[in-house]
Structures are given as structure tokens and as C-alpha cells.
MARKEMI-753985 format. One record per residue (C-alpha): x, y, z; residue number from 1. Coordinates in steps of 0.1 Angstrom, whole numbers. Example, Ala and Ser with C-alpha at 12.3 -4.5 7.8 and 13.67 -1.06 7.14 Angstrom:
! residues 2
<xx: 123, yy: -45, zz: 78, pos: 1>
<xx: 137, yy: -11, zz: 71, pos: 2>
//
This chain:
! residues 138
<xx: 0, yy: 0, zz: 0, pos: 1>
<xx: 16, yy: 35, zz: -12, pos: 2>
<xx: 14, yy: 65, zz: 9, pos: 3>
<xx: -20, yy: 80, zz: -13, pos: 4>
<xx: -36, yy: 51, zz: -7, pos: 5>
<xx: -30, yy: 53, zz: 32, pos: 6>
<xx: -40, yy: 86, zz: 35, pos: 7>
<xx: -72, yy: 77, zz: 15, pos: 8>
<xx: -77, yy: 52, zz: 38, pos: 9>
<xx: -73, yy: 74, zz: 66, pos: 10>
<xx: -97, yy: 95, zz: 55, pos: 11>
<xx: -127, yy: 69, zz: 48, pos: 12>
<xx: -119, yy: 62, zz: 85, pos: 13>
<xx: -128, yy: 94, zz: 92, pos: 14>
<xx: -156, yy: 98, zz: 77, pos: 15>
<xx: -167, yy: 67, zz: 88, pos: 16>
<xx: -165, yy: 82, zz: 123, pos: 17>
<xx: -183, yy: 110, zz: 113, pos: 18>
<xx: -212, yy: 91, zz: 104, pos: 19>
<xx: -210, yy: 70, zz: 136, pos: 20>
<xx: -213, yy: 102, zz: 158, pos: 21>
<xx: -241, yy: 116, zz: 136, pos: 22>
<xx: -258, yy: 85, zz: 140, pos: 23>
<xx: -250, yy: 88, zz: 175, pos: 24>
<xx: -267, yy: 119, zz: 178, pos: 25>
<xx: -296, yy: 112, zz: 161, pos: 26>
<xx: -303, yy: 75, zz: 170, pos: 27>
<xx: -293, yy: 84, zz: 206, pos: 28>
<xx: -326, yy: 111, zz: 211, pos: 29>
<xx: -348, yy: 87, zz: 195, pos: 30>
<xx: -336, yy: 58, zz: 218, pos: 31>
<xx: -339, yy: 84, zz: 244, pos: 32>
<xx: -374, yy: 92, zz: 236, pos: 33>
<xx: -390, yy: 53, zz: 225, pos: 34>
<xx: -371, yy: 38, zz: 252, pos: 35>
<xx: -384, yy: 58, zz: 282, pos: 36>
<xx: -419, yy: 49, zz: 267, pos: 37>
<xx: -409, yy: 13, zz: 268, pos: 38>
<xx: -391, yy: 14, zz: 295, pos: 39>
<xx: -355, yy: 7, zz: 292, pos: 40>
<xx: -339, yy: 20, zz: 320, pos: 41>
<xx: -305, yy: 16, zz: 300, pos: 42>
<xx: -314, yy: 48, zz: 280, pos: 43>
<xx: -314, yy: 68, zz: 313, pos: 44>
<xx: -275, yy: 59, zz: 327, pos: 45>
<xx: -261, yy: 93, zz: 332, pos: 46>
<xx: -229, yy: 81, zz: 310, pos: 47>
<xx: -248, yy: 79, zz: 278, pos: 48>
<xx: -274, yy: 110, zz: 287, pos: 49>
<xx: -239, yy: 131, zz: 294, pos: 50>
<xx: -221, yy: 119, zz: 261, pos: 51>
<xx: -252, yy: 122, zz: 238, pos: 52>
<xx: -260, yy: 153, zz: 253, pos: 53>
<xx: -225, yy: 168, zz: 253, pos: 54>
<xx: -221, yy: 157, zz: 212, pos: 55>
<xx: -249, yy: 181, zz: 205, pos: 56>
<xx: -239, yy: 204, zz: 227, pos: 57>
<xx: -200, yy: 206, zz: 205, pos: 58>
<xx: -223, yy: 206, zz: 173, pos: 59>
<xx: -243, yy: 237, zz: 182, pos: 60>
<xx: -210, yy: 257, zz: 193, pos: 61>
<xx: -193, yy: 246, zz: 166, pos: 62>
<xx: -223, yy: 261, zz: 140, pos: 63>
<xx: -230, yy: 290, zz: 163, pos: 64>
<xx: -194, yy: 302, zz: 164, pos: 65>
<xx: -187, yy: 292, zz: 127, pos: 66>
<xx: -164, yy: 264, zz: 132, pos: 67>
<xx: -155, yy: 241, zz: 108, pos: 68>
<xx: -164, yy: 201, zz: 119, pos: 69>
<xx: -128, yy: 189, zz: 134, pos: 70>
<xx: -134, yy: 154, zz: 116, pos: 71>
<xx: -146, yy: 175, zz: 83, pos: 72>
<xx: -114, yy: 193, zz: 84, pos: 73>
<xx: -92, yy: 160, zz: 92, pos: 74>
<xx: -109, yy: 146, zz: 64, pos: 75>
<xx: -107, yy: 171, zz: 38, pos: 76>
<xx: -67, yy: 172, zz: 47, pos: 77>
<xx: -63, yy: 135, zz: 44, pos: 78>
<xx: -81, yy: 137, zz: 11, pos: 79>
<xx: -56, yy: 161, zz: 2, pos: 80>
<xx: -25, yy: 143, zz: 11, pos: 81>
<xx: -37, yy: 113, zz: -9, pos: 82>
<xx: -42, yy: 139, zz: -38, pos: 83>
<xx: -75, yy: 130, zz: -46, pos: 84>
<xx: -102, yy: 152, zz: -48, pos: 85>
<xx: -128, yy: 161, zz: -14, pos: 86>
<xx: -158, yy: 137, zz: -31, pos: 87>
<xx: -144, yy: 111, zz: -51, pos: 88>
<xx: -142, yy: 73, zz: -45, pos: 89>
<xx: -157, yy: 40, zz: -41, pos: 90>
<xx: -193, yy: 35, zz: -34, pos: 91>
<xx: -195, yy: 35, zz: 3, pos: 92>
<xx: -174, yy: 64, zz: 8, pos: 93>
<xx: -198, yy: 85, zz: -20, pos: 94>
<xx: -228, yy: 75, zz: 0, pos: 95>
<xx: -215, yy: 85, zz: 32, pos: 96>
<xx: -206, yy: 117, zz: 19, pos: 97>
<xx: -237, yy: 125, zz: 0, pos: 98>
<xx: -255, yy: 120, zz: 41, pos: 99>
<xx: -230, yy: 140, zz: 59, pos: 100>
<xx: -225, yy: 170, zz: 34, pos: 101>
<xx: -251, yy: 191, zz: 15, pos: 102>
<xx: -260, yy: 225, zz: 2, pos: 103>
<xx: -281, yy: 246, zz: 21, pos: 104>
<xx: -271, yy: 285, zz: 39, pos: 105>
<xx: -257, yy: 286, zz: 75, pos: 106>
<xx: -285, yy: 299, zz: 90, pos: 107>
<xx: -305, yy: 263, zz: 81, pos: 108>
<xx: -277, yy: 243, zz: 99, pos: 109>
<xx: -272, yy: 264, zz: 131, pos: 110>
<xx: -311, yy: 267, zz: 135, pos: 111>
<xx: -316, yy: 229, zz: 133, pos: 112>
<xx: -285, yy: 218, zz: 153, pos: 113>
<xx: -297, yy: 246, zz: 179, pos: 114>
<xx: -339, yy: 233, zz: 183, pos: 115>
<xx: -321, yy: 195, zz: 179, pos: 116>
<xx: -298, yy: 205, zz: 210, pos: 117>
<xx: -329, yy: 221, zz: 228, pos: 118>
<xx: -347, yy: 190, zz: 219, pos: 119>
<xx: -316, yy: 171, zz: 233, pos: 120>
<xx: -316, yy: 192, zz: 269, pos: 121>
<xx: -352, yy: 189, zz: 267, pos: 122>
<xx: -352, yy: 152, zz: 272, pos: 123>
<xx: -330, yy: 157, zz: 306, pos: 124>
<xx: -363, yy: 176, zz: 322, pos: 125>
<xx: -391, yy: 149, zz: 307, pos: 126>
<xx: -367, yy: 117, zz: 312, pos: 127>
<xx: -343, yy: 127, zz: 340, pos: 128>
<xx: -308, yy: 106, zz: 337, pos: 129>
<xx: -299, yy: 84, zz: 367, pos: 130>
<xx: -281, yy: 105, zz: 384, pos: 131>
<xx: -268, yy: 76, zz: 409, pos: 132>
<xx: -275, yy: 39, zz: 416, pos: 133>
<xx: -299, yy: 30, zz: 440, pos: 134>
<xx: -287, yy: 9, zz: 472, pos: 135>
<xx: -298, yy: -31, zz: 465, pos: 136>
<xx: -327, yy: -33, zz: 483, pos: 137>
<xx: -325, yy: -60, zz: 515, pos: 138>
//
């Protein structure tokens, strides 16, 4: 394997990872949501309520201050040193992007990231997190 093709692989991984926090983000509210109704209690541990919650929470600063994605920016280097470029190659990797990246104005991004976050800290008042674990009870 040459260097291009390591940097390209680099940067699938990348993206890849980028799709896995997106999904995070947005699979993690609706497991949120569906399994307080059902009543998984698993949904409520404070570790994945403060993780999900805290994702968002970098998301919405990021578009409210402007800021270029971290893992975009990674990728779009990677890309770069692999001299290929920002939306070409194999199948998966086109898909991928075509989820993650698309044309609309700022101001359509930072209002859905915000009322997403909102709806994010919104489930911390209708389906409080454990906050501790109760005592076995004797």
C-alpha cells in the first residue's frame, strides 16, 4: 500500500467516524425518547445521557461560532494528502458523503443543530438521567 492510498484510507476512516457520531446523535434522542416509553432504564444511565447530550452540545457551538467540523477538516486534509479530490471514490465512501454534506445557507444548519440540541436538553427535564444507583434493596 503507497502513501495515497493510506492517507485515503485514513480519511474513509474518518468519515466513517463522522457518520458514527451523527448516527450517535440522532439515533441516541430517538432511543432516548421510544425507550423511556418502553421502559428501558439503560437509556437513562447518566454516561450515555452526558455523552449524547454533550455531542450536540459541541455541534451547536461549533455552527454558532462558525467552526468548521474537526473530523470534516481531518478529512478534507487526508483527502488532500492522498491527492484525490474532497468527493471522489468507491461506493460507500460516496454515500456516506452525500448523508454528511449538503447544500443549504448557515443559517439552516445552526437553527436545526440549535432546536435538535434544545430537543436534546429537553429530554434531561421529561426523562431525567440516573443520576446515581440505588442501594440493593434487602
Amino acid at each position: 500500500m503507497d502513501v495515497a492510498q493510506r492517507y485515503q484510507l485514513l480519511a474513509d476512516l474518518v468519515l466513517m467516524t463522522h457518520v458514527a457520531v451523527v448516527l450517535f446523535v440522532v439515533l441516541g434522542l430517538v432511543l432516548i425518547v421510544a425507550g423511556n416509553l418502553l421502559g428501558w432504564r439503560w437509556v437513562n444511565h447518566l454516561w450515555f445521557r452526558i455523552a449524547h447530550l454533550g455531542t450536540i452540545a459541541v455541534v451547536v457551538l461549533e455552527a454558532w461560532l462558525g467552526v468548521v467540523c474537526p473530523l470534516t477538516t481531518l478529512e478534507m486534509w487526508l483527502r488532500a494528502q492522498a491527492g484525490v479530490g474532497q468527493y471522489s471514490g468507491g461506493f460507500i465512501e460516496y454515500w456516506l458523503q452525500r448523508l454528511l454534506y449538503y447544500d443549504a445557507p448557515a443559517w439552516v444548519f445552526v437553527t436545526l443543530y440549535t432546536v435538535f440540541g434544545a430537543l436534546v436538553g429537553g429530554t434531561f427535564l421529561w426523562f431525567p438521567p440516573h443520576w446515581r444507583r440505588k442501594p440493593p434493596q434487602r
